[in-house]
Every structure is written in structure tokens, then in C-alpha cells.
N, C-alpha and C positions, 0 to 999 in steps of 0.2 A: 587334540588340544586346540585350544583357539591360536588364533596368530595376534600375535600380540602388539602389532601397528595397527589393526581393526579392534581392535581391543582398546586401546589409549586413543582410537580416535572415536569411539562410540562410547566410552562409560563417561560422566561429567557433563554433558553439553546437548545431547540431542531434546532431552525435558524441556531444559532449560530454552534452547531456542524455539521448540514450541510455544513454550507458555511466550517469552518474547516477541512470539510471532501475533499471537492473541492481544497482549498488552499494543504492540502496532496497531491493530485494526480496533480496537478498543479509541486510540488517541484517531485517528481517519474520520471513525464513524462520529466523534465527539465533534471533530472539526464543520461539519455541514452546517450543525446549530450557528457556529461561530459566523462561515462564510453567511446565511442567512439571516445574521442578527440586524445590521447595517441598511442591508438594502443596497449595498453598492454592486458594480458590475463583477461577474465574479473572478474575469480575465486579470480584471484592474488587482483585485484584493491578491491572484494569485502572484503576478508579477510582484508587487510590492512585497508580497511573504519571501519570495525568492530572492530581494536585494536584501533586507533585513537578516533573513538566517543566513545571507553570505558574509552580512560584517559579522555577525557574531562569530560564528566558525572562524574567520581571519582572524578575530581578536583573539581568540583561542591559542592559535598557530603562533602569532607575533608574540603573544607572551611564554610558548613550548620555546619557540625557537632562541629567547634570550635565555633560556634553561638550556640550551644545547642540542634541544631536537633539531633537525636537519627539516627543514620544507619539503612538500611532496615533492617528485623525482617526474623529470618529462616521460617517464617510461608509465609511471602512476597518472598522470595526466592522459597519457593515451588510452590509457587502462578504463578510466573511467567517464572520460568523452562520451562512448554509444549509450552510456547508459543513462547518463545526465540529459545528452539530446534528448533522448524517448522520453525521460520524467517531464522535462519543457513539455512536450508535445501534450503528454499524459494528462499534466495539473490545468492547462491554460487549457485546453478542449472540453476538458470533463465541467470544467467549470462553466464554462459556457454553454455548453450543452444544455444546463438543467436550466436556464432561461428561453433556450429555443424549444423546447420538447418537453413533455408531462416527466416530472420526476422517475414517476412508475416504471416509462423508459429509460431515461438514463441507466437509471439503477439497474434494473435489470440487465442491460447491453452489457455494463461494467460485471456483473455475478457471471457472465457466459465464459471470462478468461479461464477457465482451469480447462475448456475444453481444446481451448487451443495450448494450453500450458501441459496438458499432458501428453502430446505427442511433440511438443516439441523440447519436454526434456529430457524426451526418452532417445529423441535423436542429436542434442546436444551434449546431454549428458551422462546417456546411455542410462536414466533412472529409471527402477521399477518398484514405484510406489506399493508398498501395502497391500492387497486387494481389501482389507477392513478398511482403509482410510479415501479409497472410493465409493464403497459400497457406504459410508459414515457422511461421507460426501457428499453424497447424492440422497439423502433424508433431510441437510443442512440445504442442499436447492431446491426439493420440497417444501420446505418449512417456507422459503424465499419467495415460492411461487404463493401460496397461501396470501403472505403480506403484501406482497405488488397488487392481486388480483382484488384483493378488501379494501385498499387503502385509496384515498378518495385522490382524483387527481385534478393539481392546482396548478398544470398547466394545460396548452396546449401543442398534442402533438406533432410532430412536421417531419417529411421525409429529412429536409437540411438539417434539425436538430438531433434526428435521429442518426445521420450517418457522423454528425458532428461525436455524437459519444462510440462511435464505432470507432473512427480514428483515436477518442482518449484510454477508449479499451484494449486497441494493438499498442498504443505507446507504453499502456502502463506493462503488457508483455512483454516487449521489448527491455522497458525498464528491467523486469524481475530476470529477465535472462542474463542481459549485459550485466548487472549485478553480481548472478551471481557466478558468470565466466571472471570477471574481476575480483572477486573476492579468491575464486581459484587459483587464482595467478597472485595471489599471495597480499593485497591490498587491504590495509588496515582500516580500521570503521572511522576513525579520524578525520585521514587524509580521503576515503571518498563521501563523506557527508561534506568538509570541506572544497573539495572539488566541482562536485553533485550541483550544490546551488549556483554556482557563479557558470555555471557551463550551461544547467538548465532555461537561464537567463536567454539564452542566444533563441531560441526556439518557443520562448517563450513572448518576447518581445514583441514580432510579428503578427502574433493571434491577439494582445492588449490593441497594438495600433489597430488593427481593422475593425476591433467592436467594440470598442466604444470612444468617448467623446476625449476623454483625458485622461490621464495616466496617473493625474493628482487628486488624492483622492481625499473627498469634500466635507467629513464631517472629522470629529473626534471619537465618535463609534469606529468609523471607519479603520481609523490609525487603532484603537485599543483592540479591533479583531484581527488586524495585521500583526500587532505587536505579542497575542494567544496562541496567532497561528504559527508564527515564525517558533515560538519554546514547546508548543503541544506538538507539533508536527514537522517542523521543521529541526528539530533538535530530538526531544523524544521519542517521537515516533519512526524517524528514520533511522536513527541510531539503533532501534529496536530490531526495524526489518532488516538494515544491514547485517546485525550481527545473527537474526534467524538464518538468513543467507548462507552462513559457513555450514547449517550440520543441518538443515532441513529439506528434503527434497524441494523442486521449484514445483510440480505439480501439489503439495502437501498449501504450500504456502497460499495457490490458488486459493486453495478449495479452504481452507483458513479465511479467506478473505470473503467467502462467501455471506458472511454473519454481519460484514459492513453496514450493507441497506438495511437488514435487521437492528441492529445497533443503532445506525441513525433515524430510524423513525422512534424509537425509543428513545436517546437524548434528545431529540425535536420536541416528543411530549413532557421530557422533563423543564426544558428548559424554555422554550417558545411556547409550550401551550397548546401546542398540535393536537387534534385530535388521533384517537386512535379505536377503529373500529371493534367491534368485542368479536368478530372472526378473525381479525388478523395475530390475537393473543397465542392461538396452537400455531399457528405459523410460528412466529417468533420463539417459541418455545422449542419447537422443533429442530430449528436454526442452530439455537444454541446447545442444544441436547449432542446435535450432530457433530457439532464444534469440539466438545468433547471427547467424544469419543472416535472423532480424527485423533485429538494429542494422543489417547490412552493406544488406538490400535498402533499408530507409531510409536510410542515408546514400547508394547510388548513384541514387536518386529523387529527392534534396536536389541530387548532382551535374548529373543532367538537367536539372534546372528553372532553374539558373543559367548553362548553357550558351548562347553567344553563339547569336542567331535568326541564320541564314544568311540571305544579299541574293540 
């Protein structure tokens, strides 16, 4: 017979956090167009999304809290400090990165996380992903590599810009770890998106002042992609990964996010006009094929493991 606390915690929600995890990288990958519609510094646009989706989430709280919700708890504040530092670090690097070094790079540096996400959540959290949902995995950085390698590059790139996206590719590790060690320890999707931004603020501050000129940022484009990014990603998208967080492996989530770069040269061409070369289509194609059939081989893994033991 099955046991039926592994039973009630797998039927209901593992789909679902998948497809949630997708609909995430779906709003990420949307976000690039946004950050490059402007033209502003992209430390400046992240800092600014990080004080915006902090009032909103406060105004959230201040209005639960005259309903009788209780404000997060200093024990939830500790909970979710390491993981807010890291996203600082993550959003304000990454951003920067792709003005010091050819996108091709960024992008790429940021797809390498699942290799360091799967041994470390096999030693954090003792997980043993799928072997379909690496092997599905690993056809979706395939497909990644196809589109880096076609796709034409409109910067230039530099060892500092390059090691700059190595440090927002450990932060965002970091991020998905601490994550999802907080959501294990019991912390509602809420109180750490509420927490998440005003904490990410501290680590992110630092990396605005040293690269660029002001912090005020100069046009009315500028405010209208701050004010996309704060509800597309700062509220949708994070609320989505949080809540993937509770029932999806952390190496599943990587390799989910693999599709990013793919996605975003794909709203680039929809929305800015970017060209897109006619070999980097099977790449893309590939990407998302692979992307699939991560959700499917996890969810028929989730089936197996709930099936009744034979007598």
C-alpha cells in the first residue's frame, strides 16, 4: 500500500508547480524586452523594480494586517534574508552583465546553473531528480546551445563582464536554494515575496552606486518598464517560482529555466524587432520540446512513487 503522507503530499500540486514553474520563466524571459525597451542602465531599472514591488507587497500586508493577519514573524525574516541577499546580488549583476559582455554570454553563463543546482540539491536536500528529466534536460541545453551559437552578438565581450554574470549565476543558485530551505521550514509565498524585495534592496544598492551615474532614472519609458517589471516579475513571476519552490525538485527548476534565453530572444523578436537567424529556430524548438518533457517525465515519477506496493 502506499503511505499516505507521500500520498497527500504528491497528488494535487507537483503538475501544477511545474506548469507554475514554466509560467515563471515565461514572465523572466518576457522581462529582457522590458529591461531593453528604455535604454536605461540595467542596475538602475533593477534597483528601482526592487523599491516598487517592495511598496506594493507592504501595501498588500498593511491592508491583511487591518483584516487581522499578523505581519511576518523575526524568525520568517531570518528565514528569508539568505535568499533575498542572493536575489540582490542575482537581479543587479545579471543586469549589468549584459551591458559589459555579448548577450550570447550572459545568457549562456546564467543556462550553466542546473549543473551546479544538481549536486547541490542532492546534498542539501538529499534530491534524486528523474533520470528522464535530465536526460529531457539536457536536449532543452541543446537546443540553448544551437541559439547562443546562431544568434548574432550585439555586444562586446570581456573577461570583467563575463565573470560579472558568473557572480549573478551563483547568486541566482543561491537564491533557488535559500528558497527553497525557507519554504521548507514552513514560510508562506506572501510574507517571502514581501520580505524578498526590501532585503534584496541591501545587496543590491551597492552594485546601482558603482555603475552608473544616478539612481534617478531619466525618462518616462524608463518609470513605465520599472512600473511592468515590478507586476510581471516582481509580483507574477516570483509569486509563481515561490510557490514552484514547495513540490518541485531544485535541480527540475534549473533545468526549467533552461528555456529563459530561448524565450527571450523570442519576445525580443516579438516585441523590439530583433532579428532572429533561420538556424537558431531548431534550437528554439528543441528548448521548448525539452521543456516539456521535463514537466511530463516529473509528473509520470510523481505517478510511480504513489502507486499502490504489490503484496
Amino acid at each position: 500500500m502506499s503511505r499516505p503522507g507521500r500520498l497527500r503530499s504528491a497528488v494535487g500540486h507537483p503538475l501544477v508547480g511545474q506548469v507554475a514553474m514554466v509560467g515563471a520563466v515565461t514572465c523572466f524571459g518576457l522581462s529582457f524586452s522590458v529591461i531593453k525597451w528604455p535604454g536605461t542602465s540595467g542596475s538602475v531599472i533593477a534597483w528601482w523594480r526592487l523599491v516598487v514591488s517592495t511598496g506594493i507587497w507592504w501595501a498588500v500586508l498593511a491592508v491583511l494586517r487591518l483584516r487581522g493577519r499578523p505581519l511576518p514573524s523575526r524568525e520568517t525574516w531570518r528565514s528569508v534574508a539568505p535568499a533575498a541577499l542572493s536575489f540582490g546580488l542575482n537581479i543587479s549583476l545579471m543586469f549589468v552583465s549584459v551591458t559589459r559582455t555579448s548577450v550570447a554570454h550572459s545568457q549562456f553563463i546564467v543556462a550553466l546553473a542546473p549543473l551546479v543546482l544538481a549536486p547541490l540539491g542532492l546534498v542539501m536536500f538529499q534530491e534524486r531528480p528523474a533520470p528522464g528529466s535530465l536526460r529531457w534536460g539536457a536536449l532543452s541545453f541543446g537546443g540553448l546551445v544551437v541559439v547562443l551559437a546562431f544568434g548574432s552578438d550585439d555586444g562586446v565581450a570581456t573577461v570583467a563582464g563575463d565573470l560579472l554574470a558568473v557572480g549573478g549565476m551563483l547568486g541566482f543558485v543561491g537564491y533557488l536554494a535559500f528558497t527553497k530551505q525557507a519554504r521548507a521550514r514552513g514560510v508562506g509565498t506572501l510574507d517571502f515575496v514581501a520580505i524578498l524585495m526590501p532585503v534584496a534592496v541591501v545587496t543590491a544598492t551597492p552594485v546601482a552606486v558603482l555603475t552608473s551615474d544616478s539612481l534617478w532614472p531619466a525618462s518616462g519609458e524608463t518609470w513605465m518598464a520599472i512600473g511592468i517589471l515590478a507586476v510581471l516579475t516582481g509580483m507574477i513571476g516570483h509569486v509563481l517560482l515561490v510557490y514552484a519552490q514547495r513540490s518541485v525538485p531544485i535541480v527540475t527548476v534549473g533545468v526549467i529555466q533552461v528555456s529563459q534565453p530561448a524565450q527571450a530572444t523570442f519576445w525580443a523578436w516579438v516585441f523590439l524587432g530583433e532579428s532572429i537567424a533561420l538556424a537558431q529556430v531548431p534550437g528554439m524548438a528543441l528548448v521548448m520540446a525539452g521543456l516539456v518533457l521535463v514537466v511530463v517525465a516529473g509528473q509520470r515519477a510523481v505517478a510511480r512513487s504513489v502507486m499502490p506496493t504489490p503484496r
